[in-house]
C-alpha positions in Angstrom: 2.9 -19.7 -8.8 0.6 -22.8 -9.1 -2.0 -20.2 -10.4 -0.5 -18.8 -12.7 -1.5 -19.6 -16.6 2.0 -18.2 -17.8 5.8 -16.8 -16.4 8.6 -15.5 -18.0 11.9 -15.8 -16.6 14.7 -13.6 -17.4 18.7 -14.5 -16.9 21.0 -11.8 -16.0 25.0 -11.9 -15.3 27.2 -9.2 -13.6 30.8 -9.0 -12.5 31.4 -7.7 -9.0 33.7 -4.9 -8.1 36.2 -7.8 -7.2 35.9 -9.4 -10.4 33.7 -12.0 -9.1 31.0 -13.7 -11.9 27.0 -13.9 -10.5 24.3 -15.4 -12.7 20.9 -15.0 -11.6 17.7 -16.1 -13.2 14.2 -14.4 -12.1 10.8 -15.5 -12.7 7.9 -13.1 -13.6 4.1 -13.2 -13.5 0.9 -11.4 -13.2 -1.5 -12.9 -10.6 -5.6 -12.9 -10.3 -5.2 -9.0 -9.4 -3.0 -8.1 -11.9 -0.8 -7.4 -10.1 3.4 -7.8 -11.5 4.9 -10.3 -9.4 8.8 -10.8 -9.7 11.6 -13.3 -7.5 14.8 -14.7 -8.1 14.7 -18.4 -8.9 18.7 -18.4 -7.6 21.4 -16.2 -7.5 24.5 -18.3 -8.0 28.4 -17.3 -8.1 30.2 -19.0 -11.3 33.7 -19.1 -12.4 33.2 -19.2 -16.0 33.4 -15.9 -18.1 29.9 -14.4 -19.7 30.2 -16.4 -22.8 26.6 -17.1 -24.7 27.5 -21.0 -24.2 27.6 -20.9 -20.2 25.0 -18.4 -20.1 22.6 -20.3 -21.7 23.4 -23.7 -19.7 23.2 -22.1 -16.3 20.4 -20.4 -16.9 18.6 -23.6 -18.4 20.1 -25.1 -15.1 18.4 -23.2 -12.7 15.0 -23.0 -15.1 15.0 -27.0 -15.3 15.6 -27.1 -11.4 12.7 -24.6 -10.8 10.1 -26.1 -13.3 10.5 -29.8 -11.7 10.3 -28.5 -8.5 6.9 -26.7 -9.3 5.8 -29.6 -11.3 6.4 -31.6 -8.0 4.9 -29.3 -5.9 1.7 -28.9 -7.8 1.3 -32.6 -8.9 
């Protein structure tokens, strides 16, 4: 990921046959070859309903989380 100019990442929430809540946020980019690459930033069980409110902050969560830890990588 350190070479890549530019990712998108994508947030997506589902509810389990049991009625369990998962939240998962997945980063995307093309490499050198141009080639799609694609991998889940984290998958994470949550007890709040799919409202727009708690979507947004977990997924910010997770993206905040992931960019610091690239920043702190690549530094």
């Amino acid at each position: 990921m350190e070479e890549a100019t530019c990712v998108a990442l994508t947030g997506d929430h589902w509810t389990s046959v049991n009625n369990d809540n998962y939240h998962c946020v997945t980063v995307h980019l093309i490499d050198a070859s141009w080639e799609l690459i694609s991998f889940a930033l984290g998958v994470m069980k949550t007890e709040e309903r799919h409202f727009a409110e708690a979507c947004a902050r977990q997924f910010l969560d997770v993206a905040d989380t992931a960019i610091r830890a690239c920043a702190l990588c690549c530094a």
